[in-house]
KEBAMI-908638 format. One line per field, with one value per residue (C-alpha): x, y negated, z. Coordinates in nm, 2 decimals, always signed. Layout:
N
u = (X,...)
v = (Y,...)
w = (Z,...)
//
This chain:
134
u = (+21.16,+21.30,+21.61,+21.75,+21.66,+21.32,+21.10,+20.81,+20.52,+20.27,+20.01,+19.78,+19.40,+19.22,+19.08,+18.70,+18.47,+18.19,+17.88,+17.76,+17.41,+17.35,+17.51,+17.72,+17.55,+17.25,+17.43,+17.53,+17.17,+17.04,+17.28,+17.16,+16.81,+16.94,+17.14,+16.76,+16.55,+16.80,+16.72,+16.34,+16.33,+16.40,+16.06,+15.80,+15.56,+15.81,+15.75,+15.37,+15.36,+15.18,+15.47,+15.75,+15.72,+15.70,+16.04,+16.18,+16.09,+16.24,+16.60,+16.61,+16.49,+16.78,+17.08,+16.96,+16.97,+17.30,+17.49,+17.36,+17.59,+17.89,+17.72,+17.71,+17.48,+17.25,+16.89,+16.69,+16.90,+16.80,+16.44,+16.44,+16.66,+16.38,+16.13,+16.32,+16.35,+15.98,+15.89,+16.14,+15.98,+15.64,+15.79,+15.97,+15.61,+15.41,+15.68,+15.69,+15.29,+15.28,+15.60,+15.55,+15.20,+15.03,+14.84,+14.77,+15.00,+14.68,+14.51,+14.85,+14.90,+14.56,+14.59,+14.96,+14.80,+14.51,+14.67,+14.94,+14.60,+14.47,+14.81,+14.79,+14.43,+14.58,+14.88,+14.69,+14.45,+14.68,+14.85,+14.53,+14.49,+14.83,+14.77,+14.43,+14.61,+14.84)
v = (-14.40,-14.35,-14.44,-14.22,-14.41,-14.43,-14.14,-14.01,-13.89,-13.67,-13.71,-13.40,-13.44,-13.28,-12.96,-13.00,-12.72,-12.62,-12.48,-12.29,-12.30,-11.91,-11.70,-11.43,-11.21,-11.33,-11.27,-10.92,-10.86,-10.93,-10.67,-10.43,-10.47,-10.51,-10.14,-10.07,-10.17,-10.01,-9.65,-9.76,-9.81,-9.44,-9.38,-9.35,-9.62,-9.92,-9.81,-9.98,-10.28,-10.50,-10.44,-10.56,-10.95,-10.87,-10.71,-10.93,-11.20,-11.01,-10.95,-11.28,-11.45,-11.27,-11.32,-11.69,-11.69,-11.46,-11.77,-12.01,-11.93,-12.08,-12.44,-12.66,-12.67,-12.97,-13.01,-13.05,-12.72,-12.53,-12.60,-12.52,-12.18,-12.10,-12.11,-11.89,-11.62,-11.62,-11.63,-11.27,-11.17,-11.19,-10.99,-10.73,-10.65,-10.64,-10.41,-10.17,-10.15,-10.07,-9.81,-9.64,-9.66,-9.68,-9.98,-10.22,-10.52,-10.73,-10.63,-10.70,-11.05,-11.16,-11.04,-11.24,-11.58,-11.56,-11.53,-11.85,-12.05,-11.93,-12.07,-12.42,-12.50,-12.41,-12.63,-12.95,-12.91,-12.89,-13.18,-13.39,-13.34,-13.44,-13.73,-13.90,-13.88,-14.20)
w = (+18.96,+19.30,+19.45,+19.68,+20.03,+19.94,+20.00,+19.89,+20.17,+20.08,+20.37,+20.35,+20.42,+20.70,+20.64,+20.60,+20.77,+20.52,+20.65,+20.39,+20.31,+20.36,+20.66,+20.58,+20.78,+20.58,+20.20,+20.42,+20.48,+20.17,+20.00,+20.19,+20.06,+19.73,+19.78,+19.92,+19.66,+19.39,+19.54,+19.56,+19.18,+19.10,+19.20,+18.95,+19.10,+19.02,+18.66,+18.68,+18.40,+18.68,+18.92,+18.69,+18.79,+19.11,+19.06,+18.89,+19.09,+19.39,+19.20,+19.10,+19.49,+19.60,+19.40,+19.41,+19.78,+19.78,+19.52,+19.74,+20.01,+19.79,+19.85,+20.19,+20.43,+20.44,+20.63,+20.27,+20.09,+20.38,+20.41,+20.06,+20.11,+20.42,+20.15,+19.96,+20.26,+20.35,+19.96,+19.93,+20.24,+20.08,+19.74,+19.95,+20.12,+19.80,+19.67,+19.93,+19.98,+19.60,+19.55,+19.89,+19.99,+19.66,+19.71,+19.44,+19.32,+19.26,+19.64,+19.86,+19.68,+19.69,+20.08,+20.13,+19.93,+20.15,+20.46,+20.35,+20.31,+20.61,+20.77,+20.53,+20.70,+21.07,+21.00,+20.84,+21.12,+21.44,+21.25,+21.22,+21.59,+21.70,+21.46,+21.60,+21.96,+21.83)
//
């Protein structure tokens, strides 16, 4: 093995800093709409049939985004995670409108997949126009 005038080193590697891929005051936000949606379900409305994807698609966006925070940050996981945020955004509304205000889960998400087209067609356009000035 060794003799006793040779030694052994043990050279330690830099510590690493991990961005992670989800703020902690965003995982800290997100639990508190979690804690918020809980008390919404006790009310009777979150009991309608066609709300239960929407639900569950909510749940689900969430805990996603909260377990991402474990991984590191890169520019691709985080466009992906922004998607994510607007996409539970878009739930969280439909939700409310439904449970609080009565409205139905059909009307508010016909309303929110109108109004991302509407944005599509402004984005491709103000694209085409940056485009033809080249």
């Amino acid at each position: 093995m060794c003799s006793s005038s040779e030694s052994i080193v043990f050279n330690a590697p830099y510590p690493t800093v991990i961005y992670p891929l989800v703020t902690a005051k965003e995982v800290k936000d997100l639990k508190r709409k979690i804690r918020g949606l809980n008390k919404l379900l006790n009310k009777p409305r979150t009991s309608l049939p066609e709300l239960q994807p929407f639900l569950f698609q909510l749940m689900e966006a969430m805990n996603v985004l909260i377990i991402s925070s474990r991984y590191q940050y890169t520019t691709e996981a985080r466009s992906i995670i922004e998607m994510g945020f607007r996409t539970t955004k878009m739930l969280e509304d439909i939700v409310i409108r439904v449970v609080l205000r009565g409205d139905s889960p059909r009307v508010v998400y016909d309303a929110h997949l109108a109004e991302l087209q509407k944005s599509i067609v402004v984005s491709r356009e103000s694209s085409q126009g940056t485009s033809s000035l080249i």
